[in-house]
C-alpha positions as a Markdown table, in Angstrom:
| # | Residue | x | y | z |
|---|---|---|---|---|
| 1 | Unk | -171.4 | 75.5 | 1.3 |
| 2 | Unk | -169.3 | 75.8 | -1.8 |
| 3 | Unk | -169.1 | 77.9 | -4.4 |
| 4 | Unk | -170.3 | 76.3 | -8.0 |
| 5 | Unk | -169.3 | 76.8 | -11.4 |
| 6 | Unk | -171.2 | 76.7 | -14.3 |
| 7 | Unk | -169.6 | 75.7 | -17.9 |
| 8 | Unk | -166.5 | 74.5 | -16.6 |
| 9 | Unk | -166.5 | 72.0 | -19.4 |
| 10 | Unk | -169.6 | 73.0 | -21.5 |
| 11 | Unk | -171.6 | 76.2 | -22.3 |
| 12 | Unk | -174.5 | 76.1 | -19.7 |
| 13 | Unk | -176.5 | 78.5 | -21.8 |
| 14 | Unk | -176.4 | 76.3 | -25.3 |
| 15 | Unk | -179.2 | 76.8 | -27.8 |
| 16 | Unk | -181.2 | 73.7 | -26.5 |
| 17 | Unk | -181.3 | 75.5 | -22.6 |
| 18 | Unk | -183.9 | 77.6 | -24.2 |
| 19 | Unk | -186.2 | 75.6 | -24.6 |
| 20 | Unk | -185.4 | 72.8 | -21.9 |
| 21 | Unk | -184.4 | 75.3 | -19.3 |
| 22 | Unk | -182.0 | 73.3 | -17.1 |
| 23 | Unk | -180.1 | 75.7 | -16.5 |
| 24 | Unk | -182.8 | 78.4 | -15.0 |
| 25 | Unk | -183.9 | 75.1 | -12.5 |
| 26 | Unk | -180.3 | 74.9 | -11.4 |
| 27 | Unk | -180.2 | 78.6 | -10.5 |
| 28 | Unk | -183.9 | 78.5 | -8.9 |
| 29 | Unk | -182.3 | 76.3 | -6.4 |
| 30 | Unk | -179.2 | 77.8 | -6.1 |
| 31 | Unk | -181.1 | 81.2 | -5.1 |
| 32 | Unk | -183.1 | 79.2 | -2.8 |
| 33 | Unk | -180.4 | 78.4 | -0.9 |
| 34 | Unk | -178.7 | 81.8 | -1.7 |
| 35 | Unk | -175.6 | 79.5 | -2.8 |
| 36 | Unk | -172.9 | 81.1 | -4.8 |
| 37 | Unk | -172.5 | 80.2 | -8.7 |
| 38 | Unk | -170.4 | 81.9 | -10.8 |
| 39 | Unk | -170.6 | 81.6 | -15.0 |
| 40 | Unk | -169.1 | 81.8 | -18.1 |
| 41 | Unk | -171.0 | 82.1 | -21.3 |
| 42 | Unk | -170.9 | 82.9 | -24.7 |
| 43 | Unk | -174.9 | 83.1 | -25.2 |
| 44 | Unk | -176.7 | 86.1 | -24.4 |
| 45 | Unk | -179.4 | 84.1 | -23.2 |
| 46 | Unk | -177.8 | 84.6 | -19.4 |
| 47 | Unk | -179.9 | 87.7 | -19.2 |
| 48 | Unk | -183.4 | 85.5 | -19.3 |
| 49 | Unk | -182.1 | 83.9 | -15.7 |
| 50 | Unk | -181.6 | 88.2 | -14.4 |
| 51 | Unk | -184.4 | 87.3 | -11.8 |
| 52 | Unk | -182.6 | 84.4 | -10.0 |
| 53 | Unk | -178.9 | 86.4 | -10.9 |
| 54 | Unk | -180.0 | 89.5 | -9.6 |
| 55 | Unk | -181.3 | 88.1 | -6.5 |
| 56 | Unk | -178.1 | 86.3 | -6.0 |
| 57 | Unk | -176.1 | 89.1 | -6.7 |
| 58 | Unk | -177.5 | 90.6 | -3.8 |
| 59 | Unk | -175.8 | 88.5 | -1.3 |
| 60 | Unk | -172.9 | 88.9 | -2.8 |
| 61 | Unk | -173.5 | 85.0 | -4.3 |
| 62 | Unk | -173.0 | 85.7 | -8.0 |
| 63 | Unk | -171.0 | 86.6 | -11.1 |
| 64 | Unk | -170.8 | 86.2 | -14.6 |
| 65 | Unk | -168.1 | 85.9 | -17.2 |
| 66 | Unk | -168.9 | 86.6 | -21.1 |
| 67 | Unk | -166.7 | 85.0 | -23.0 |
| 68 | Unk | -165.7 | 87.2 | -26.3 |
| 69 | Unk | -163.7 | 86.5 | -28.8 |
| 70 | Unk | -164.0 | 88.5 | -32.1 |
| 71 | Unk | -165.6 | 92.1 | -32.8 |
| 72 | Unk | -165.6 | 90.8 | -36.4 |
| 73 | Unk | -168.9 | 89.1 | -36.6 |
| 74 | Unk | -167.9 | 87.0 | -40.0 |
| 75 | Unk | -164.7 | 85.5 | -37.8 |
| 76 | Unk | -166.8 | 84.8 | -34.4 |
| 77 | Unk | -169.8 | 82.7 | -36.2 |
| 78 | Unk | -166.3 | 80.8 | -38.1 |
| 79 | Unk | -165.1 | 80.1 | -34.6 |
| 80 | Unk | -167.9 | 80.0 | -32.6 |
| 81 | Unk | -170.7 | 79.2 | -35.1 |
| 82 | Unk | -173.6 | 78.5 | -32.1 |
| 83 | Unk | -172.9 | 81.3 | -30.1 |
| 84 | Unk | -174.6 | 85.0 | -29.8 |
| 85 | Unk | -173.2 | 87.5 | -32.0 |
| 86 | Unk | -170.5 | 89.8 | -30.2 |
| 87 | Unk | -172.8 | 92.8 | -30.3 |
| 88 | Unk | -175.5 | 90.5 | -28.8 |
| 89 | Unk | -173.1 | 88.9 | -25.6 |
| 90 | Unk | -171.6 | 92.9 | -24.8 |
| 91 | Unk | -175.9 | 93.6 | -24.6 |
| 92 | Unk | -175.5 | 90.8 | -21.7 |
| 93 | Unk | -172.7 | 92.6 | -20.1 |
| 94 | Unk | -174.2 | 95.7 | -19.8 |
| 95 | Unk | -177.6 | 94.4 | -18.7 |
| 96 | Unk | -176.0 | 91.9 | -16.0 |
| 97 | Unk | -174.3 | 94.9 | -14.5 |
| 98 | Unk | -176.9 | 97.4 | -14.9 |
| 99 | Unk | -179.2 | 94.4 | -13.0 |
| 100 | Unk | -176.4 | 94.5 | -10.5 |
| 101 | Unk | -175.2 | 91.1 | -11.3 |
| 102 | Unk | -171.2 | 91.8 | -11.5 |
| 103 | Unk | -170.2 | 90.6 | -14.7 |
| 104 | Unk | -166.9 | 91.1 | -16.8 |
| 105 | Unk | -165.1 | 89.4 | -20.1 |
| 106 | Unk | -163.2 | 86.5 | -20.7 |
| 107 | Unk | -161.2 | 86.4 | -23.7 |
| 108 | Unk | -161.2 | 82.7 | -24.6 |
| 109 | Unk | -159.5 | 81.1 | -26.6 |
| 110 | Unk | -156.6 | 83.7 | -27.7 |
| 111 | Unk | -155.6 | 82.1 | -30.5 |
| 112 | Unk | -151.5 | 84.2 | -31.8 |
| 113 | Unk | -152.3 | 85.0 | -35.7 |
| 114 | Unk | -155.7 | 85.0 | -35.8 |
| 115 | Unk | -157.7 | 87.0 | -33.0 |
| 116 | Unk | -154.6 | 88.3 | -30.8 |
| 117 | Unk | -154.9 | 91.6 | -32.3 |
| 118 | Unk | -158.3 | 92.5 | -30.7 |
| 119 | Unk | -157.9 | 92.1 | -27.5 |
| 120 | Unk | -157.0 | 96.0 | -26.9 |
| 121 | Unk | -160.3 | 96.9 | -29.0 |
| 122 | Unk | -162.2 | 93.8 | -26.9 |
| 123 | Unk | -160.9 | 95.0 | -23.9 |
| 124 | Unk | -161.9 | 98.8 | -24.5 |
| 125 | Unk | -165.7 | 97.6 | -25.9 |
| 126 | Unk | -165.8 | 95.3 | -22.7 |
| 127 | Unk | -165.1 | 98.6 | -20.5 |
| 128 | Unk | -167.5 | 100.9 | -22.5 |
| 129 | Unk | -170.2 | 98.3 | -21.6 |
| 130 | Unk | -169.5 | 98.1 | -17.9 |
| 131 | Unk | -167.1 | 95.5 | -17.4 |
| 132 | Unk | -166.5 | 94.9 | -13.9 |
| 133 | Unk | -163.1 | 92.9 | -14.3 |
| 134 | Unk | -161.0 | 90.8 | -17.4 |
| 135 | Unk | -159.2 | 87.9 | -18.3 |
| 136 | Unk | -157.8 | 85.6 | -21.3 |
| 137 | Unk | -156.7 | 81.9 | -21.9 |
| 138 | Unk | -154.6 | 80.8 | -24.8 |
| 139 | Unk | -156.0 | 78.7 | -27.3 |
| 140 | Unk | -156.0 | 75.0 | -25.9 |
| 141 | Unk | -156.3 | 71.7 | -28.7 |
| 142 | Unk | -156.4 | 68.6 | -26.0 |
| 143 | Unk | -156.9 | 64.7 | -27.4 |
| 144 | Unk | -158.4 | 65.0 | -30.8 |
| 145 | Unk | -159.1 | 68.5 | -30.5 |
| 146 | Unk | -156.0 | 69.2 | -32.1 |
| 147 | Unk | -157.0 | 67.4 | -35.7 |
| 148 | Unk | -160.5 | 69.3 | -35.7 |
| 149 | Unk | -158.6 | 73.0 | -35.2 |
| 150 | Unk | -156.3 | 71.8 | -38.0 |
| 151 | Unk | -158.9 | 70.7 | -40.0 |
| 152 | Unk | -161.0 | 74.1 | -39.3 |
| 153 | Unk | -157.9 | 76.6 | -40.3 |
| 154 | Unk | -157.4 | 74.6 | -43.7 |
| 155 | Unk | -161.4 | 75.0 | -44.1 |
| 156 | Unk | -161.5 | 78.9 | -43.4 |
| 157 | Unk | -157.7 | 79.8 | -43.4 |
| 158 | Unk | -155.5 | 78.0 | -45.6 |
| 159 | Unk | -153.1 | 80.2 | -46.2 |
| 160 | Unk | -152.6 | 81.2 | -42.4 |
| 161 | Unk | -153.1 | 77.7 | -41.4 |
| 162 | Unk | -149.1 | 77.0 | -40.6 |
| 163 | Unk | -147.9 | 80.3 | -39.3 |
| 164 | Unk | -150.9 | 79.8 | -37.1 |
| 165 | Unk | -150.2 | 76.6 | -35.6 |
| 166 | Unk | -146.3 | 77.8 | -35.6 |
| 167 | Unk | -147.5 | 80.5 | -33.6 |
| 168 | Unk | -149.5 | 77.8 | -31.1 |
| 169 | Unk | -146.3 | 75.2 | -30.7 |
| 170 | Unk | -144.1 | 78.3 | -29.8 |
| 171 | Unk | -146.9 | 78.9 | -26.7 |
| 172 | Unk | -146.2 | 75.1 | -26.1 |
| 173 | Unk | -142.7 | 74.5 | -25.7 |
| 174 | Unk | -141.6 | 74.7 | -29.6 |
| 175 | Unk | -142.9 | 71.4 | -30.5 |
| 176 | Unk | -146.2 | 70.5 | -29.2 |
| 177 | Unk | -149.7 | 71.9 | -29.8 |
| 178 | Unk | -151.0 | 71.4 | -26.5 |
| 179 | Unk | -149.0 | 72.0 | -23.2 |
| 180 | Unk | -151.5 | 70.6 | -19.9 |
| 181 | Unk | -148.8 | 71.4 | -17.1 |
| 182 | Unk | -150.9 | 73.4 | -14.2 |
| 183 | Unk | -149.6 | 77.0 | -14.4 |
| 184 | Unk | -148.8 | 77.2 | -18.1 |
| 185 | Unk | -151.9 | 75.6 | -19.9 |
| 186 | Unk | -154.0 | 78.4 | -19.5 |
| 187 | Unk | -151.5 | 81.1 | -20.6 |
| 188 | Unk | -148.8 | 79.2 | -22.3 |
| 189 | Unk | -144.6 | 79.9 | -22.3 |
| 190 | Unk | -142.2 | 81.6 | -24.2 |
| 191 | Unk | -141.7 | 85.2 | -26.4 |
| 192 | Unk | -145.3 | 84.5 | -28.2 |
| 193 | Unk | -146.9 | 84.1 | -24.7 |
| 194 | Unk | -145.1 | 87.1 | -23.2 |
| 195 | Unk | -146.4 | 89.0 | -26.0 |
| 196 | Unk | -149.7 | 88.3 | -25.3 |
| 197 | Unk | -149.5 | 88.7 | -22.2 |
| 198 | Unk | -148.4 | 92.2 | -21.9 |
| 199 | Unk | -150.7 | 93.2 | -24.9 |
| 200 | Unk | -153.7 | 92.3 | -22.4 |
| 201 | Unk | -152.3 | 93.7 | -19.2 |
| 202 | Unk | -151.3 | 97.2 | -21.7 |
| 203 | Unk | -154.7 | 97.2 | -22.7 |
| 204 | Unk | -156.4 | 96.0 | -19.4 |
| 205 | Unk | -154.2 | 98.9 | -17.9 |
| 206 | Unk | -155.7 | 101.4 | -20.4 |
| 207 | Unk | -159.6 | 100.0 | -20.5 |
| 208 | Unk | -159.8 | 100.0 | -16.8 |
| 209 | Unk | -160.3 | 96.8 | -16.2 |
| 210 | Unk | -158.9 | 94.7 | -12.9 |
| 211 | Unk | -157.8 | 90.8 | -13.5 |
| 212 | Unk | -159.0 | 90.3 | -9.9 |
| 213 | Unk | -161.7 | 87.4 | -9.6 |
| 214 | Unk | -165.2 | 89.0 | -7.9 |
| 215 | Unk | -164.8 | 87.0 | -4.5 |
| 216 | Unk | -168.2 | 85.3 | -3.8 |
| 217 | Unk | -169.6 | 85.2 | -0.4 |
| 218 | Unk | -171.3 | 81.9 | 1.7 |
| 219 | Unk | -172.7 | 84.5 | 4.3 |
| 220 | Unk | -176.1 | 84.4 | 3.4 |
| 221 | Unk | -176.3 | 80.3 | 2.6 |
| 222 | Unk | -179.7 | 78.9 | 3.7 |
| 223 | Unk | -179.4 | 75.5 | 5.6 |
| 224 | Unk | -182.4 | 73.3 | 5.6 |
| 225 | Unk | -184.8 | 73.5 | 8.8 |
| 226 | Unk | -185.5 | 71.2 | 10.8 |
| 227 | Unk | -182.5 | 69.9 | 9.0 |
| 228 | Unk | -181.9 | 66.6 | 7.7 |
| 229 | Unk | -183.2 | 63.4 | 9.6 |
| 230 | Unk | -180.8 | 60.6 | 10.9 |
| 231 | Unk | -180.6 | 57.7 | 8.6 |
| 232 | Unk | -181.4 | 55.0 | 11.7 |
């Protein structure tokens, strides 16, 4: 058995899982089985699945990851305009961990100029609603991705938009807006990376919160009896 991740490339709890409920199928299976998923979210609507979750959770085969980016709920619905409110996704928190479904915070993206500032305040709400453990990635503008953030800071930020994306290239290199060497994408290189980088750990520090990953167990995986036929 291996462990799975959910919204590696996509939110799994979108605004259309409500009604077609993919999701919740995938993790009626996966509890079945008692196979290990972890997930990161922005929606609060992780806390419908808290049946399968919490059953999980008590084999050790689950976790959860809300992913925060704002307090200010003007700025989050600018970045993040389909996504729960940030009082709504630290609601999740608590109730995954009060379910017993270890969950913590991610703080994705961290973009220098713009959102950089909160992390001690996001860190300290994350704590104060049971935060198991923490972590960040630096704002990443792959492919074309990089025209459409451009486009968005001359929409809502014009007047920031430059010192903004200064503030980016100086993660990547001096020059670039997007850096994809393993190692550095995630966190980026240089004085505005350190800085962010301590300013988390500080703050982590101080809020309580460990960076270590909730280690999910294959103990209790179910193997199907009789077990599978030969083919010939």
């Amino acid at each position: 058995p291996k462990h799975l991740a959910c919204s590696g490339v996509t939110d799994c709890y979108q605004r259309v899982e409500r009604k077609l409920e993919i999701t919740r199928r995938c993790l009626e299976v996966l509890a079945r089985f008692r196979n290990p998923v972890g997930i990161v979210t922005k929606n609060a609507l992780v806390t419908r699945d808290l049946d399968h979750l919490s059953e999980l959770a008590s084999f050790g085969s689950a976790a959860v990851a809300i992913s925060l980016t704002s307090l200010d709920a003007k700025l989050s619905g600018k970045l993040e305009p389909r996504a729960s409110r940030p009082e709504a996704r630290l609601r999740a928190l608590r109730e995954l961990n009060e379910a017993g479904v270890p969950a913590g915070i991610s703080l994705a993206p961290v973009i220098p100029g713009l959102n950089d500032h909160e992390i001690p305040a996001l860190l300290e709400a994350a704590a104060d609603n049971g935060a198991r453990f923490a972590s960040y990635t630096v704002l990443r503008l792959p492919f074309g991705v990089k025209e459409v953030f451009a486009g968005w800071l001359e929409r809502f930020f014009p007047q920031a938009r430059e010192k903004i994306l200064g503030r980016v290239r100086e993660m990547r290199g001096g020059e670039k807006l997007n850096d994809s060497t393993f190692g550095t994408r995630f966190t980026g290189e240089g004085a505005v990376a350190e800085e962010v980088a301590r300013l988390f750990q500080v703050s982590a520090k101080r809020a309580g919160l460990s960076g270590d990953r909730i280690k999910l167990s294959t103990a209790h995986f179910r193997r199907m009896s009789p077990g599978q036929l030969e083919l010939f």
